[in-house]
mmCIF entry with sequence, helices, sheets and N, C-alpha, C, O atoms, coordinates in Angstrom:
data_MODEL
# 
_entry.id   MODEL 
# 
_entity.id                         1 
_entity.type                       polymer 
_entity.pdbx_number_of_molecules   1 
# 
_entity_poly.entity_id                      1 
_entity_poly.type                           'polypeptide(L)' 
_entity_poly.nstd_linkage                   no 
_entity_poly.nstd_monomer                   no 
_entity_poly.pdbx_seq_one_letter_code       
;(UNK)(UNK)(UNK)(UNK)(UNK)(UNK)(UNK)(UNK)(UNK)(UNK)(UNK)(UNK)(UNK)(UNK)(UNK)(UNK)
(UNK)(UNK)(UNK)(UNK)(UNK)(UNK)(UNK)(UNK)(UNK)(UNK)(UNK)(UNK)(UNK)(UNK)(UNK)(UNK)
(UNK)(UNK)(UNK)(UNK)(UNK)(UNK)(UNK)(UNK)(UNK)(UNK)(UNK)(UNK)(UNK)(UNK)(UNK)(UNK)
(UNK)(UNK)(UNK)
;
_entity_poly.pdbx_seq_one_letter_code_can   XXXXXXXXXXXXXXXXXXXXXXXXXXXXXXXXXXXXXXXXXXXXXXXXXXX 
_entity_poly.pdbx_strand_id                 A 
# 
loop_
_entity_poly_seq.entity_id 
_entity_poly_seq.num 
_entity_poly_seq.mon_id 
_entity_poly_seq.hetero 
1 1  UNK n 
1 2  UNK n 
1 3  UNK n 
1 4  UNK n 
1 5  UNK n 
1 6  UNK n 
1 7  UNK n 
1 8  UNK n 
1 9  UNK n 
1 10 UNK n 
1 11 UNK n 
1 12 UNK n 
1 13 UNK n 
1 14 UNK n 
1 15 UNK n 
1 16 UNK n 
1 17 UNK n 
1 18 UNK n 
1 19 UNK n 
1 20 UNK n 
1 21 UNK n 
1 22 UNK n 
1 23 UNK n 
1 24 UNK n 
1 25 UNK n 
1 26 UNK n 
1 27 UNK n 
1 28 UNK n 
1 29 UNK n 
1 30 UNK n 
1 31 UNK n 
1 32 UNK n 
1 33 UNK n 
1 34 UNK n 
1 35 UNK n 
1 36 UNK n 
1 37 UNK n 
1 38 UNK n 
1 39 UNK n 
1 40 UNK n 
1 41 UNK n 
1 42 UNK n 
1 43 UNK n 
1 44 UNK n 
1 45 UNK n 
1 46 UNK n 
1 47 UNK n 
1 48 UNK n 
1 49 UNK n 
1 50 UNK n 
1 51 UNK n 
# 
_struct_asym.id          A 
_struct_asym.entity_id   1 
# 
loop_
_struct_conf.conf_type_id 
_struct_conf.id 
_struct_conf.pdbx_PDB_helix_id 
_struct_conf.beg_label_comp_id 
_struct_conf.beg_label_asym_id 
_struct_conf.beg_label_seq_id 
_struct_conf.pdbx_beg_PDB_ins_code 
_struct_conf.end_label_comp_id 
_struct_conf.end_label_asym_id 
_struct_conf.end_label_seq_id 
_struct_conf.pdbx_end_PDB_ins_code 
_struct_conf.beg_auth_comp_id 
_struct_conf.beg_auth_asym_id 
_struct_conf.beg_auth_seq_id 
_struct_conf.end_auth_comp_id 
_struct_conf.end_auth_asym_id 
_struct_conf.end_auth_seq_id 
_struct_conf.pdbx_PDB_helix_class 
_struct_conf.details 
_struct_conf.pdbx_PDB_helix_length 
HELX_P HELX_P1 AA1 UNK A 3  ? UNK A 20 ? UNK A 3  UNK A 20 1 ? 18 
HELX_P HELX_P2 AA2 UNK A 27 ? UNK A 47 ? UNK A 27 UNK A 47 1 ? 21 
# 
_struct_conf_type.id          HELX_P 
_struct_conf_type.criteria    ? 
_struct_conf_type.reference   ? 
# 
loop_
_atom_site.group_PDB 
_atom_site.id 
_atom_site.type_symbol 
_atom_site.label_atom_id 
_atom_site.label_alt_id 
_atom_site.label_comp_id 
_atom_site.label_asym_id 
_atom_site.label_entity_id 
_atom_site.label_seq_id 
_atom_site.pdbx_PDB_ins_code 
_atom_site.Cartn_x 
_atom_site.Cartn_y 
_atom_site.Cartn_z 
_atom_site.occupancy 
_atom_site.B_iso_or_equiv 
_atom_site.pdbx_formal_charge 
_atom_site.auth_seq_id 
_atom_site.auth_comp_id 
_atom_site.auth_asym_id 
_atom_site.auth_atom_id 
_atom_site.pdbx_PDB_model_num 
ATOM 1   N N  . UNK A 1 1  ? 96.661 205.155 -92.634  1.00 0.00 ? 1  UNK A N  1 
ATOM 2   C CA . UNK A 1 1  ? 95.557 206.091 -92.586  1.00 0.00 ? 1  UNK A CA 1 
ATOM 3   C C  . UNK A 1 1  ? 95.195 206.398 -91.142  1.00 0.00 ? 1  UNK A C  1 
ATOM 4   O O  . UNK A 1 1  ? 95.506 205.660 -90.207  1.00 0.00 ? 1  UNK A O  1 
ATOM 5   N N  . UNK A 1 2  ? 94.646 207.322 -91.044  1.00 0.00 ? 2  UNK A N  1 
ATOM 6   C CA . UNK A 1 2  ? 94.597 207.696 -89.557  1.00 0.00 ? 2  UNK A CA 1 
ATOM 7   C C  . UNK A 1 2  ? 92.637 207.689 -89.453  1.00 0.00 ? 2  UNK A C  1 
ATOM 8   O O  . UNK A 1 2  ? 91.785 207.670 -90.341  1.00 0.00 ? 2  UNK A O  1 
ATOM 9   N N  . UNK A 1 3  ? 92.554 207.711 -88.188  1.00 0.00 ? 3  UNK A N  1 
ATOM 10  C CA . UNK A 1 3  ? 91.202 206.673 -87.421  1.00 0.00 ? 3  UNK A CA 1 
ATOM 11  C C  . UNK A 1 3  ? 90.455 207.910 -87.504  1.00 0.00 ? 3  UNK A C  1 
ATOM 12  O O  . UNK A 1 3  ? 89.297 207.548 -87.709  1.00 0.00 ? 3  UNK A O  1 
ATOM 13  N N  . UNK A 1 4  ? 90.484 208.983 -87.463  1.00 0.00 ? 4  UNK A N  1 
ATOM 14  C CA . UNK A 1 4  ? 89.727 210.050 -87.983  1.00 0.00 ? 4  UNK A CA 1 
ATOM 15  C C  . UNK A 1 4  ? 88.730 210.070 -89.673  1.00 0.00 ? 4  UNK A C  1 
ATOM 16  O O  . UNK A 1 4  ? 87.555 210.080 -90.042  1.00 0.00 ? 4  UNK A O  1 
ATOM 17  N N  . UNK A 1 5  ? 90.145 210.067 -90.283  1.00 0.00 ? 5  UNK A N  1 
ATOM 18  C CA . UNK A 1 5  ? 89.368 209.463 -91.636  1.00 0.00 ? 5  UNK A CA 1 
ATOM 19  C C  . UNK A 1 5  ? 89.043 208.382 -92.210  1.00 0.00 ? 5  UNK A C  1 
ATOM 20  O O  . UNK A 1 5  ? 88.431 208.488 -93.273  1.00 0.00 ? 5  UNK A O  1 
ATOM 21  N N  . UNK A 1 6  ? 89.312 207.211 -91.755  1.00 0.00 ? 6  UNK A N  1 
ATOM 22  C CA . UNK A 1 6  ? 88.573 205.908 -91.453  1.00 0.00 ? 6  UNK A CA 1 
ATOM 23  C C  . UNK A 1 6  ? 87.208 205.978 -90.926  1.00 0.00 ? 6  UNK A C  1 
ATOM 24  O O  . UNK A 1 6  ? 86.360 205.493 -91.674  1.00 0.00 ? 6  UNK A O  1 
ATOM 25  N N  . UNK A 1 7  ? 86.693 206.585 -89.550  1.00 0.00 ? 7  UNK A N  1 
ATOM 26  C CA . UNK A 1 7  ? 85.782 206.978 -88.832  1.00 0.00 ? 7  UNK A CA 1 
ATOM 27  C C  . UNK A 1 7  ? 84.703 207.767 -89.970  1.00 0.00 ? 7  UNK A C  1 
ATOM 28  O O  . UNK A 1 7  ? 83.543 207.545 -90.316  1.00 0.00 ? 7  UNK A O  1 
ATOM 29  N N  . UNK A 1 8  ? 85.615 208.680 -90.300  1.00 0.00 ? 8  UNK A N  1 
ATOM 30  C CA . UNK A 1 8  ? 84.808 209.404 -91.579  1.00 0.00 ? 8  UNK A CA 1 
ATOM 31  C C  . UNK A 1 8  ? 83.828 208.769 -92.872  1.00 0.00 ? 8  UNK A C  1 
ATOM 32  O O  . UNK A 1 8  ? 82.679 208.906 -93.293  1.00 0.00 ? 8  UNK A O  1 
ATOM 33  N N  . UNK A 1 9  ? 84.849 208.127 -93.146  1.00 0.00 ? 9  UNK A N  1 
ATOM 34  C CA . UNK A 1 9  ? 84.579 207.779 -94.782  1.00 0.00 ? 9  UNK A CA 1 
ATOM 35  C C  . UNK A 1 9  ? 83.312 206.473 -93.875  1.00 0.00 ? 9  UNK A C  1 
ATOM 36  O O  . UNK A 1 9  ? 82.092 206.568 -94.007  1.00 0.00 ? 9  UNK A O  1 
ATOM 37  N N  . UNK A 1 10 ? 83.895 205.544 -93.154  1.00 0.00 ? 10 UNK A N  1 
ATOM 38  C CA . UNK A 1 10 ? 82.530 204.391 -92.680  1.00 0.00 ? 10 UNK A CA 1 
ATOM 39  C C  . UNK A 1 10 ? 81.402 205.339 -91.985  1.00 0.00 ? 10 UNK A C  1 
ATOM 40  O O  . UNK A 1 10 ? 80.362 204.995 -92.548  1.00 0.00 ? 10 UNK A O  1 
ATOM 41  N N  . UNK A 1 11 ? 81.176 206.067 -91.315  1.00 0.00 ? 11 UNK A N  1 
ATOM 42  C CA . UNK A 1 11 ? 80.150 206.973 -90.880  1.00 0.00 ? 11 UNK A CA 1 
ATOM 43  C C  . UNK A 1 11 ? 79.450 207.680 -92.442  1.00 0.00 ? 11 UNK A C  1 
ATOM 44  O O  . UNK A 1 11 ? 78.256 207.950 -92.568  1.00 0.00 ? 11 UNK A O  1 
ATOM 45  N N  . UNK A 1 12 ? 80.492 207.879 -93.512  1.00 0.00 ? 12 UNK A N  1 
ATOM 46  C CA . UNK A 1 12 ? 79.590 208.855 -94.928  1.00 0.00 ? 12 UNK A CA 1 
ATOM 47  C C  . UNK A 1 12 ? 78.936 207.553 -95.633  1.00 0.00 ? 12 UNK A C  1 
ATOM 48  O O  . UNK A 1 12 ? 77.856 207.655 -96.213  1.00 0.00 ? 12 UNK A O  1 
ATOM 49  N N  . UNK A 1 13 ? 79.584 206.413 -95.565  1.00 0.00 ? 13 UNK A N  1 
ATOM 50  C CA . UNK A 1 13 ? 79.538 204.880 -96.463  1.00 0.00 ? 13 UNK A CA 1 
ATOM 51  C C  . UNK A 1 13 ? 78.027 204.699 -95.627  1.00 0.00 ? 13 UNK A C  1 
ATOM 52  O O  . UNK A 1 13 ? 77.078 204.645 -96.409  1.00 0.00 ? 13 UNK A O  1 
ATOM 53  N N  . UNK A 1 14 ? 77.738 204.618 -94.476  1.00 0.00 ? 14 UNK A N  1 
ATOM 54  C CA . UNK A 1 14 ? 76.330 204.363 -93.730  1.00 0.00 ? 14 UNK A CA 1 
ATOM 55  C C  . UNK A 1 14 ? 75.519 205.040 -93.933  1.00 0.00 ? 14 UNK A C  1 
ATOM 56  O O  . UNK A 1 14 ? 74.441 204.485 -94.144  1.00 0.00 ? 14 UNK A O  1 
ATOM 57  N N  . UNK A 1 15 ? 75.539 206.604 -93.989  1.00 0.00 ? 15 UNK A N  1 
ATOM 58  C CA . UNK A 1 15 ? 75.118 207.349 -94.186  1.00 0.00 ? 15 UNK A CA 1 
ATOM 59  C C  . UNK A 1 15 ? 74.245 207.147 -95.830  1.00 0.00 ? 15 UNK A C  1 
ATOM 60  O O  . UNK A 1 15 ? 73.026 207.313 -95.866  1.00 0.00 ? 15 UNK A O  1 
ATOM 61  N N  . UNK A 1 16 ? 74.863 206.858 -96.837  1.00 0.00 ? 16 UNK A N  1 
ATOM 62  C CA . UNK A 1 16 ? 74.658 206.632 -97.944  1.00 0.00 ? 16 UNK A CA 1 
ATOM 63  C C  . UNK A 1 16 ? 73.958 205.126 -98.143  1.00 0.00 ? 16 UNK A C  1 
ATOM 64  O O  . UNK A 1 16 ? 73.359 204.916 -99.197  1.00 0.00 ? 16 UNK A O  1 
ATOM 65  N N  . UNK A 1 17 ? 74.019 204.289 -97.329  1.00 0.00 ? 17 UNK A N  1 
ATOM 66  C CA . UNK A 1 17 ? 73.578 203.250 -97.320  1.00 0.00 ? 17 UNK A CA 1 
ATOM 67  C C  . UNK A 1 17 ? 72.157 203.328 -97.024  1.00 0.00 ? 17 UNK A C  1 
ATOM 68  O O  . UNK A 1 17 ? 71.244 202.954 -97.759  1.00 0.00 ? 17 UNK A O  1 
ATOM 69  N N  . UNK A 1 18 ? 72.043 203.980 -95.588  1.00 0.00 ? 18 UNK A N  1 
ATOM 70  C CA . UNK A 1 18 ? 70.897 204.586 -94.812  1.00 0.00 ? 18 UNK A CA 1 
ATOM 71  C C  . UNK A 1 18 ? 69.827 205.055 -95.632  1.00 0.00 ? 18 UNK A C  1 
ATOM 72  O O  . UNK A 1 18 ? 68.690 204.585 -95.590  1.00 0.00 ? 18 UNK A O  1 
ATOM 73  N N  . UNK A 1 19 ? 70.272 206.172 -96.532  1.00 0.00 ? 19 UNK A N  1 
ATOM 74  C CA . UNK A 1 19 ? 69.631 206.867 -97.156  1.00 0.00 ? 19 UNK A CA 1 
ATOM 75  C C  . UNK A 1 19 ? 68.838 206.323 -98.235  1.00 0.00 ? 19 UNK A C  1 
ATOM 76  O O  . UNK A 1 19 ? 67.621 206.365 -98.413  1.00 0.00 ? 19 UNK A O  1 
ATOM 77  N N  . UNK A 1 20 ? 70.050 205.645 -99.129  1.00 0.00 ? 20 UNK A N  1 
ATOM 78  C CA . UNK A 1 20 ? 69.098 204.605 -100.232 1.00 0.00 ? 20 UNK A CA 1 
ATOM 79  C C  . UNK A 1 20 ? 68.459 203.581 -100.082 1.00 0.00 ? 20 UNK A C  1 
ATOM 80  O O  . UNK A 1 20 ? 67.599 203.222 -100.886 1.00 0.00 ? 20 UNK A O  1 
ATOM 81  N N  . UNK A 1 21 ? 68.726 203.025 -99.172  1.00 0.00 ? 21 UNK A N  1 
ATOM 82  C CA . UNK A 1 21 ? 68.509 201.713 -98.938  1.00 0.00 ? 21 UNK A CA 1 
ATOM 83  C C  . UNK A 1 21 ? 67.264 201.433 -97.466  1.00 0.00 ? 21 UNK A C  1 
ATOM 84  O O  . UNK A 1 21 ? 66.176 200.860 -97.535  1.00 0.00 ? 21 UNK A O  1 
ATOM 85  N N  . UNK A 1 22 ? 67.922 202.069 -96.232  1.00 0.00 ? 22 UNK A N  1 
ATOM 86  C CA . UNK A 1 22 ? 66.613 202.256 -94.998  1.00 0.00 ? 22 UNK A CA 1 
ATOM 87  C C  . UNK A 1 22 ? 66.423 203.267 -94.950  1.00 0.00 ? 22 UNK A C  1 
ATOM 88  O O  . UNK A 1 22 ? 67.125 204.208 -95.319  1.00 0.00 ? 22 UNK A O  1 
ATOM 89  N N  . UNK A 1 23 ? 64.915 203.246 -94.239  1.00 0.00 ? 23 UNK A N  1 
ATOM 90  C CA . UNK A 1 23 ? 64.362 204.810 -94.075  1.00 0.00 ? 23 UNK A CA 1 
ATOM 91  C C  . UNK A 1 23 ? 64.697 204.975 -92.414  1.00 0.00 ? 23 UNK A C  1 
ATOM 92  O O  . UNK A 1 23 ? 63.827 204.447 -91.722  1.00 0.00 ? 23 UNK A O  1 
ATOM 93  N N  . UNK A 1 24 ? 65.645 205.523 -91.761  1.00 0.00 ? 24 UNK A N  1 
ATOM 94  C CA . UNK A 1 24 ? 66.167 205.406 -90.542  1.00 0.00 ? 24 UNK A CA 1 
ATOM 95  C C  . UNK A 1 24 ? 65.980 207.233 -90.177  1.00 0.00 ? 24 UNK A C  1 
ATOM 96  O O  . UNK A 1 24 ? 66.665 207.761 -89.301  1.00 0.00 ? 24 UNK A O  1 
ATOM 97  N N  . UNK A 1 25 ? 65.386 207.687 -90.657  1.00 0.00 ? 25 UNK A N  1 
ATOM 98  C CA . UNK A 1 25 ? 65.236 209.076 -90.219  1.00 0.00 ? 25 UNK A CA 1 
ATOM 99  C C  . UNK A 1 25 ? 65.696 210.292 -90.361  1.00 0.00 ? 25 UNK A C  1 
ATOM 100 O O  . UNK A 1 25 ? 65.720 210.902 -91.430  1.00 0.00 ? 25 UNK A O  1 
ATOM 101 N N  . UNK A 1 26 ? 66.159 210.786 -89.083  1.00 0.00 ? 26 UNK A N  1 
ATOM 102 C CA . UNK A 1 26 ? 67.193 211.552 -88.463  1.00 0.00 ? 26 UNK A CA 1 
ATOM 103 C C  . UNK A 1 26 ? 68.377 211.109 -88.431  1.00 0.00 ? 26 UNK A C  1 
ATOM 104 O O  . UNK A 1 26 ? 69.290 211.623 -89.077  1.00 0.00 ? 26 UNK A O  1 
ATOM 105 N N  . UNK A 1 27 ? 68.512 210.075 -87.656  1.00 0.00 ? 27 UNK A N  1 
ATOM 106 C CA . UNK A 1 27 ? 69.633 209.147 -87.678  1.00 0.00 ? 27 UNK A CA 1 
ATOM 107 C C  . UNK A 1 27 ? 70.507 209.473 -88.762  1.00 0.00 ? 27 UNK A C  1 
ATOM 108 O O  . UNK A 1 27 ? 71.721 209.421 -88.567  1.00 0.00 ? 27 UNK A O  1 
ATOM 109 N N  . UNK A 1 28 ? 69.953 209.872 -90.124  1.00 0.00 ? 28 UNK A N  1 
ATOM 110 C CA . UNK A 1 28 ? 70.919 209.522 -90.927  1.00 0.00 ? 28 UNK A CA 1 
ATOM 111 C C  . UNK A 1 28 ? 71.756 210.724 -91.342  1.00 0.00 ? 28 UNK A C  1 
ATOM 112 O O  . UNK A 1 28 ? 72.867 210.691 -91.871  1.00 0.00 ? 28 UNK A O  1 
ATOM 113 N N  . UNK A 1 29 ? 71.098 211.696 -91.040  1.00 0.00 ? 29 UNK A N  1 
ATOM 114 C CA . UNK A 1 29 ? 71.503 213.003 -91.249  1.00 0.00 ? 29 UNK A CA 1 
ATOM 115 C C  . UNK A 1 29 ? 72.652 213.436 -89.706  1.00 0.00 ? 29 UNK A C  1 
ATOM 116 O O  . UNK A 1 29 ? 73.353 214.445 -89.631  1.00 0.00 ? 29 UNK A O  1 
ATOM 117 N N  . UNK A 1 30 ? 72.562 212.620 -88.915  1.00 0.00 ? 30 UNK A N  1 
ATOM 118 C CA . UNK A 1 30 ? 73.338 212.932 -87.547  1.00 0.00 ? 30 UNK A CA 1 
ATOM 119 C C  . UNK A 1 30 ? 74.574 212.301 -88.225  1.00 0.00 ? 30 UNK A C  1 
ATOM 120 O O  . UNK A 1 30 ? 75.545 213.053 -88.142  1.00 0.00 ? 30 UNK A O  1 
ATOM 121 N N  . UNK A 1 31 ? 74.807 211.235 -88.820  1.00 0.00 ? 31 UNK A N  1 
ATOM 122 C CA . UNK A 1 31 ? 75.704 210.325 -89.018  1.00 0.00 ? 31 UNK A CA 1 
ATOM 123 C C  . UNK A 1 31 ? 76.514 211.255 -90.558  1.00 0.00 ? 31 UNK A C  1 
ATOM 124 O O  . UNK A 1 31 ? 77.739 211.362 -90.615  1.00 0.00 ? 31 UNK A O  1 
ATOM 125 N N  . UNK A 1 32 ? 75.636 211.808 -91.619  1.00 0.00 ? 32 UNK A N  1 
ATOM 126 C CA . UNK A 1 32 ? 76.288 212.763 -91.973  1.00 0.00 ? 32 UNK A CA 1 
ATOM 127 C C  . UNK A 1 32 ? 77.181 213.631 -91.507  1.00 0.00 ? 32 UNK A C  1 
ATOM 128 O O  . UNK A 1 32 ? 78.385 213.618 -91.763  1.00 0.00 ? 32 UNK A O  1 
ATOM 129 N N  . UNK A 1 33 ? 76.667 214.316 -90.891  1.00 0.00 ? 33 UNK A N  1 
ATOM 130 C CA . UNK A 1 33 ? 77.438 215.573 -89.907  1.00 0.00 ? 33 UNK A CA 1 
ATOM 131 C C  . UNK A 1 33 ? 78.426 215.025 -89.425  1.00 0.00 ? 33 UNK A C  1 
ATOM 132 O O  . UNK A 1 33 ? 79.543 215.317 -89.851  1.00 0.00 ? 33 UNK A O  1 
ATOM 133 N N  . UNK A 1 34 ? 78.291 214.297 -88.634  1.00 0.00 ? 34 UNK A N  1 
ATOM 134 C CA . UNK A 1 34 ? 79.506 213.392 -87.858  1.00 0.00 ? 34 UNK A CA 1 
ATOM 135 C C  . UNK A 1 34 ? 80.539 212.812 -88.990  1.00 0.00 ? 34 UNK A C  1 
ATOM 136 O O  . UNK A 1 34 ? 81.626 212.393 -88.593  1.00 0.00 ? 34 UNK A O  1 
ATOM 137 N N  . UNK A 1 35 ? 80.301 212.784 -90.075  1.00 0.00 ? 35 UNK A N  1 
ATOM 138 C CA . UNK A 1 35 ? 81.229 211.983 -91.208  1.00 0.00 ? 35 UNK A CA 1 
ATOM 139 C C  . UNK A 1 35 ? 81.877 213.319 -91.694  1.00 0.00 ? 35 UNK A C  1 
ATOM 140 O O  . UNK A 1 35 ? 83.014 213.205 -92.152  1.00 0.00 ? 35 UNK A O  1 
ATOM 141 N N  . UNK A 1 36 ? 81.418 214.359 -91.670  1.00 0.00 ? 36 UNK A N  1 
ATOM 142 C CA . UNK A 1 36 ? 81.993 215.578 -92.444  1.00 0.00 ? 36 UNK A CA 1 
ATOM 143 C C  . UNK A 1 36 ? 82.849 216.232 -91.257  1.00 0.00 ? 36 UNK A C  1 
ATOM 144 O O  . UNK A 1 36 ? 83.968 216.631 -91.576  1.00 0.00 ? 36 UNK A O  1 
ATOM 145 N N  . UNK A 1 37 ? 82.509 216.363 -90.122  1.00 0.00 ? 37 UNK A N  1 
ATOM 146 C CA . UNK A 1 37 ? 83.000 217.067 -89.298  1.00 0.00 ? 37 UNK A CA 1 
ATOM 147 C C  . UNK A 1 37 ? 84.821 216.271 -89.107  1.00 0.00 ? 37 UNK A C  1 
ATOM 148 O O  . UNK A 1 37 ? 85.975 216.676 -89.243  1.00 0.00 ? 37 UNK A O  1 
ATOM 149 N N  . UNK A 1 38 ? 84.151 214.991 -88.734  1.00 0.00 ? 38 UNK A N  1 
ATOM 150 C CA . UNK A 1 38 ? 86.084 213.960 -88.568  1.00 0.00 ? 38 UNK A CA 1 
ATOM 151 C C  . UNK A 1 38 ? 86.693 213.801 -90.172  1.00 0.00 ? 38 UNK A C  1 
ATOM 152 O O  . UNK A 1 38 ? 87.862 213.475 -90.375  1.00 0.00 ? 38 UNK A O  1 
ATOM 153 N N  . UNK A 1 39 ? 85.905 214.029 -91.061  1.00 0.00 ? 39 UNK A N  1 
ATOM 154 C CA . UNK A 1 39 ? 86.690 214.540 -92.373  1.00 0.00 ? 39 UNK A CA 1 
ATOM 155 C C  . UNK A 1 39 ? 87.954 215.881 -92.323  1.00 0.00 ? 39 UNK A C  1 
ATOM 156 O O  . UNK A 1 39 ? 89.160 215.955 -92.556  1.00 0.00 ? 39 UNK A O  1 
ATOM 157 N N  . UNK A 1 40 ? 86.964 216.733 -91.920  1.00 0.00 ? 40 UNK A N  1 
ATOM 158 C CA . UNK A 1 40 ? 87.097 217.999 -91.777  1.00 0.00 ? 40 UNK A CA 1 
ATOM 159 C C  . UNK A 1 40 ? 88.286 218.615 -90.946  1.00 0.00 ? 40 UNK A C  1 
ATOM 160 O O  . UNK A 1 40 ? 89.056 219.535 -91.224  1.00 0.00 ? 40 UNK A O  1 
ATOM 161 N N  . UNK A 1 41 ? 88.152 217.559 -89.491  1.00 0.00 ? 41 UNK A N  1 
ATOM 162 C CA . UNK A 1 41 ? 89.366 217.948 -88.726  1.00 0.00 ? 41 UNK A CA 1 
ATOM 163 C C  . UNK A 1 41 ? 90.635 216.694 -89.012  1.00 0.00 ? 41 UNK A C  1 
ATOM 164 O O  . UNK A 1 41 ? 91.774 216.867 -88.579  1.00 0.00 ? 41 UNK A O  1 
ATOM 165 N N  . UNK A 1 42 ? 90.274 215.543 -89.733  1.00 0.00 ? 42 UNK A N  1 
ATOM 166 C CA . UNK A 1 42 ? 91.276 215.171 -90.048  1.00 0.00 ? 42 UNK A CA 1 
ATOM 167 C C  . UNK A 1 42 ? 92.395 215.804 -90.975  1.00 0.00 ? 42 UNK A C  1 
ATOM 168 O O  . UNK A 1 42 ? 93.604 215.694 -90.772  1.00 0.00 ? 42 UNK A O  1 
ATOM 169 N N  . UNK A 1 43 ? 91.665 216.639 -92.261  1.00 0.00 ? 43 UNK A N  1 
ATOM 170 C CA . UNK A 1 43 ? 91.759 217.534 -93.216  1.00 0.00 ? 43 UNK A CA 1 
ATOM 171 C C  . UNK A 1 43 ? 92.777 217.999 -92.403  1.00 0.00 ? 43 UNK A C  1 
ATOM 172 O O  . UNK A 1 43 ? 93.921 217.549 -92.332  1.00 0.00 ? 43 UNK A O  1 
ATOM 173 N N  . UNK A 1 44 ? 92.165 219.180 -91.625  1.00 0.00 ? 44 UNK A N  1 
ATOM 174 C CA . UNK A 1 44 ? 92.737 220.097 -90.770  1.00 0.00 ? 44 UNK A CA 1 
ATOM 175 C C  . UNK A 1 44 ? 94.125 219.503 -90.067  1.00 0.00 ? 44 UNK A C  1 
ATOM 176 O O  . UNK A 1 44 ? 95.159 220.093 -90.378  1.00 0.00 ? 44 UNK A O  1 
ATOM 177 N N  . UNK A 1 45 ? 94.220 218.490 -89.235  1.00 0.00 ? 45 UNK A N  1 
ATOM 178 C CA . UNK A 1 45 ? 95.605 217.747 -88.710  1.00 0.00 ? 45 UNK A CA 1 
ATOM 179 C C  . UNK A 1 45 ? 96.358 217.514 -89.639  1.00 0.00 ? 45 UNK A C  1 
ATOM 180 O O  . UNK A 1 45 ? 97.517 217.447 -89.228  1.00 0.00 ? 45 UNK A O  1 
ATOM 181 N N  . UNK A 1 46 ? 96.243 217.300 -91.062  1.00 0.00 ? 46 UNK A N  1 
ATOM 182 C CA . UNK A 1 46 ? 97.461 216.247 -92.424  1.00 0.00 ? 46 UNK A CA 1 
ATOM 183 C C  . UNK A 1 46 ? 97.595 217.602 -92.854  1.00 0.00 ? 46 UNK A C  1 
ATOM 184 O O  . UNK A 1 46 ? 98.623 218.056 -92.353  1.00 0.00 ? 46 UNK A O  1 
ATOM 185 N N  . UNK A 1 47 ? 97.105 218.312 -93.448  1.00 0.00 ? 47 UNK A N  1 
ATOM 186 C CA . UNK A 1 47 ? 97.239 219.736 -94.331  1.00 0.00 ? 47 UNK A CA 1 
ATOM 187 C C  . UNK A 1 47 ? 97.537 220.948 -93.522  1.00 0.00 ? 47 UNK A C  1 
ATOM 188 O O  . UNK A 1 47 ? 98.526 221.555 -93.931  1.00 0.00 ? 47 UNK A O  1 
ATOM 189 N N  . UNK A 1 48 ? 97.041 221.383 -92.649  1.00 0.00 ? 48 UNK A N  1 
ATOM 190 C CA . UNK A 1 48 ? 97.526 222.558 -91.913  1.00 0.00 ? 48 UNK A CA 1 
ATOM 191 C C  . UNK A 1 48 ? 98.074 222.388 -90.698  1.00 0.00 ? 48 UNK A C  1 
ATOM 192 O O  . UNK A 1 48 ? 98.281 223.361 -89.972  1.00 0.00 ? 48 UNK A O  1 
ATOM 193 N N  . UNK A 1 49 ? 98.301 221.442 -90.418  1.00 0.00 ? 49 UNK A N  1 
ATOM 194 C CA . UNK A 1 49 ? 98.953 220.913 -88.798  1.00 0.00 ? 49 UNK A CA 1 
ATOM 195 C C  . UNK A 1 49 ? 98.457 221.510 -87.750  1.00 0.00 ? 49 UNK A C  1 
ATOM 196 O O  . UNK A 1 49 ? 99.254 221.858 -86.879  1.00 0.00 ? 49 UNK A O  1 
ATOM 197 N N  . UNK A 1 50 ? 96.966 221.790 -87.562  1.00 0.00 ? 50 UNK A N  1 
ATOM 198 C CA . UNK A 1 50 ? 96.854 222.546 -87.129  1.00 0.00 ? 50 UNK A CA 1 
ATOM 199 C C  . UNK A 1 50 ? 96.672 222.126 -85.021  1.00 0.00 ? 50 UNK A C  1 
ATOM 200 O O  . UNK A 1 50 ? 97.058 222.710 -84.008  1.00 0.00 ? 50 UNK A O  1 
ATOM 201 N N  . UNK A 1 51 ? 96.002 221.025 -85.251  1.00 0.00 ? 51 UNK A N  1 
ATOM 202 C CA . UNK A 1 51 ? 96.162 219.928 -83.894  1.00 0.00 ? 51 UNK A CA 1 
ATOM 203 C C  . UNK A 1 51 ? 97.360 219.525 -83.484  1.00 0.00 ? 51 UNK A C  1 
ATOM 204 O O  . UNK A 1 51 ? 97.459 218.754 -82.530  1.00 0.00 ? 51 UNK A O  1 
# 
């Protein structure tokens, strides 16, 4: 697996943790974004080669 979507999925796994579990803010919604975005361009590198 490549460290992009590793990075991903533990940044969405916190994110979800965050949310139900602590009330951490903002924080948690930054850590979203950041989980979708290295989803997103990992996506982008395996499927369209595009990197």
């Amino acid at each position: 697996m490549n460290f992009l979507l590793i990075l991903g999925i533990l940044l969405l796994i916190l994110w979800l943790l965050g949310f139900f579990v602590w009330s951490l803010g903002a924080l948690i919604h930054v850590a979203l974004v950041l989980a979708v975005i290295l989803i997103i361009i990992w996506l982008l590198k395996k499927v369209l080669k595009l990197f």
